[in-house]
C-alpha positions in Angstrom: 40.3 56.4 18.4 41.5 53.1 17.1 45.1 54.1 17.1 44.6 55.2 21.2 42.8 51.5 21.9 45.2 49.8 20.4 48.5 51.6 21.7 47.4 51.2 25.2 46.2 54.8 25.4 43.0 53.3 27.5 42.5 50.5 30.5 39.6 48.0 30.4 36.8 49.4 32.6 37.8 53.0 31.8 35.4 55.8 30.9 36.0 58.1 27.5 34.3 61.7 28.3 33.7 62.7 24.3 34.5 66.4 25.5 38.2 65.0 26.9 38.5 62.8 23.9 38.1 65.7 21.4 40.2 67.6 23.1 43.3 65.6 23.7 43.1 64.5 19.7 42.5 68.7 18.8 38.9 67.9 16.9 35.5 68.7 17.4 32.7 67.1 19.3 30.9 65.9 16.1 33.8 63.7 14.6 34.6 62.2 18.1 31.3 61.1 18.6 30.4 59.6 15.0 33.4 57.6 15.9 33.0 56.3 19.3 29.2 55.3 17.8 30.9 53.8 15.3 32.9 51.2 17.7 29.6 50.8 20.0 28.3 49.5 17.1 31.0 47.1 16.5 30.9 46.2 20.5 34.6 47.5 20.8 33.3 49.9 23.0 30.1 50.4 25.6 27.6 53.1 25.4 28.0 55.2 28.8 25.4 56.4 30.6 23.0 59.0 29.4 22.6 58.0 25.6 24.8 58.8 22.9 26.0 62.2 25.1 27.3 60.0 27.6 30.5 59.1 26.5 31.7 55.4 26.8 33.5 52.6 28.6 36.0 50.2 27.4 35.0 46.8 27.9 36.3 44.6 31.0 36.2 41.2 28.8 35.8 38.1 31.3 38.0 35.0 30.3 35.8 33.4 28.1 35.4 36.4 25.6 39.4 36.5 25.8 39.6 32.9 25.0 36.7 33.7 21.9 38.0 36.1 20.8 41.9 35.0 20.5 40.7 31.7 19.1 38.8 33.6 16.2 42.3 35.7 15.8 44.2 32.6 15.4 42.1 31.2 13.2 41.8 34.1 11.0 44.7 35.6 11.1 47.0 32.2 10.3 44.8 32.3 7.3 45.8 35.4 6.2 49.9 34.5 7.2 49.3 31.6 4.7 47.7 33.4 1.7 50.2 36.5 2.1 53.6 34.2 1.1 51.9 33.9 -2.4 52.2 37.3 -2.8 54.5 39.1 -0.6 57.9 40.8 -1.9 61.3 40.2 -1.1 61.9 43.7 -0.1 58.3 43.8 2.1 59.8 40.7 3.6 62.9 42.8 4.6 60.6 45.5 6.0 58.6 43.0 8.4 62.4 41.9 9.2 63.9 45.0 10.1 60.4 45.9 12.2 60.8 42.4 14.4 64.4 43.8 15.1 63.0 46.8 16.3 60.5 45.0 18.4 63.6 43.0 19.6 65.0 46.6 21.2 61.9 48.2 22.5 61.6 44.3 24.6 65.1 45.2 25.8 64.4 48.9 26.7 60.9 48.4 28.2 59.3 50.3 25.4 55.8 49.3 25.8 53.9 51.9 23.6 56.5 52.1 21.1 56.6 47.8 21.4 52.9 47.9 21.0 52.5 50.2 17.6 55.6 47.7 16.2 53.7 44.5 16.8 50.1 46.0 14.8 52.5 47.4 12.1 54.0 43.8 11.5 51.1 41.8 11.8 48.8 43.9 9.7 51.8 45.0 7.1 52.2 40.8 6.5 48.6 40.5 6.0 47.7 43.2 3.5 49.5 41.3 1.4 46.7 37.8 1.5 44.6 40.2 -0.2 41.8 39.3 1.5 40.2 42.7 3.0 37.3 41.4 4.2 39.1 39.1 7.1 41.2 41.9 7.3 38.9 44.3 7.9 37.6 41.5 10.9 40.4 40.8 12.1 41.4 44.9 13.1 37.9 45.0 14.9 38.3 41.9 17.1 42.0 43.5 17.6 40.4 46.7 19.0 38.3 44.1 21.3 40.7 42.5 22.7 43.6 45.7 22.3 43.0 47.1 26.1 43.4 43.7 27.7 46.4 42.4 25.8 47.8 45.7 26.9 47.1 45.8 30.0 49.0 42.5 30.5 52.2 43.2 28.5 54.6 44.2 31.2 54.4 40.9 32.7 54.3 38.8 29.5 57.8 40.3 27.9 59.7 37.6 29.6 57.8 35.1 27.5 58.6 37.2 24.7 62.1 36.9 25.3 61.7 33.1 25.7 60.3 32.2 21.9 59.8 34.7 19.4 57.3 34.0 16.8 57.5 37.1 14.9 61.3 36.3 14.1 60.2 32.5 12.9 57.8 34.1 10.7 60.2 35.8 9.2 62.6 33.6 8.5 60.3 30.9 7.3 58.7 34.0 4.8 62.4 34.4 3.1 61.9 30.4 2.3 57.9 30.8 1.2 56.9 28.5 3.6 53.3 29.1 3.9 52.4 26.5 6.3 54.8 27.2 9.1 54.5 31.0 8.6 50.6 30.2 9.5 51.8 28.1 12.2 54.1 30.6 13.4 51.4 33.8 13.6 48.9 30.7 15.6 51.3 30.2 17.9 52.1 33.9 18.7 49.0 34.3 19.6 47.7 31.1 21.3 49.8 31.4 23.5 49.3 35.2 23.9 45.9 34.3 24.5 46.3 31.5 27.0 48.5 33.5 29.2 45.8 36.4 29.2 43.0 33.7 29.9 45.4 32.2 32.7 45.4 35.7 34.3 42.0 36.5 34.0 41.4 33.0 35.8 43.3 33.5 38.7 41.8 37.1 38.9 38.4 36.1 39.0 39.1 33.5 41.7 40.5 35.3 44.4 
């Protein structure tokens, strides 16, 4: 379930029948509805209508719960940038590398889902290594928050991707243990991730 919200597999505003759900993933009712509790509970998802048998809805997150919830990402998240160049590897370092090149092709081949599993892997595989699983283990839930709407708005945000790519800064500031501008590279990547979503979201709501 996780994996499917954040790989794009489901829109803000759309409903998840718990019979469809186990199907498509090949499990039973029981295990597909433990989980969808489980991320009612952590308000990534809504309860649908009709109790706990009534499936649930993704979110539609007005602009001020985007803008919350990509401030506390920032903040968190250059943390964890910061405390991983203590203890990251040369040879992770050349993993994260080789995963911002493949991010590079799937921008040039309009590769959203595959673009989309690449940017988790390198932001979580950099930040395993801050030891520091608490704020990791926040930081994934208020990624599955804000998952549907960030994908929801990637076809029109690649140009800007094209323009300055943080991921690639991050990198090569990591291979000179630069702590403080490998934080300031992750806040920027997504500031200004953040502001573009919170720009659209504006300019929805008004017309």
């Amino acid at each position: 379930m996780k994996n499917a919200l954040l790989s794009g597999a489901f829109k803000p505003g759309e409903r998840l029948i718990l019979r469809d759900v186990a199907g498509k993933l090949g499990i039973s009712l029981t295990p597909v509805r433990d989980a969808v509790n489980h991320l009612i509970a952590e308000r990534v998802l809504d309860r649908g209508p009709g109790g706990q048998k009534g499936g649930a809805s993704v979110p539609r997150l007005n602009s001020d719960q985007i803008r919350q919830l990509m401030f506390l990402r920032a903040e968190l998240e250059s943390k964890l940038a910061y405390a991983a160049v203590a203890h990251i590897k040369d040879s992770d370092i050349e993993r994260l590398e080789d995963i911002v090149n493949q991010m590079g092709n799937c921008i040039d081949s309009d590769s959203k889902s595959k673009y989309l599993e690449l940017h988790r892997s390198f932001h979580f595989s950099l930040y395993e290594h801050a030891k520091m699983d608490v704020v990791q283990d926040i930081t994934e839930i208020l990624w599955l928050r804000c998952g549907p709407a960030l994908n929801a708005v990637l076809p029109d945000y690649v140009p800007n991707l094209k323009q300055q790519d943080h991921h690639r800064a991050a990198v090569d500031f990591l291979k000179k243990r630069d702590a403080k501008h490998v934080s300031q590279s992750i806040r920027m990547d997504i500031t200004e991730a953040g502001n573009y979503i919170y720009q659209q979201r504006t300019e929805k709501n008004a017309k």
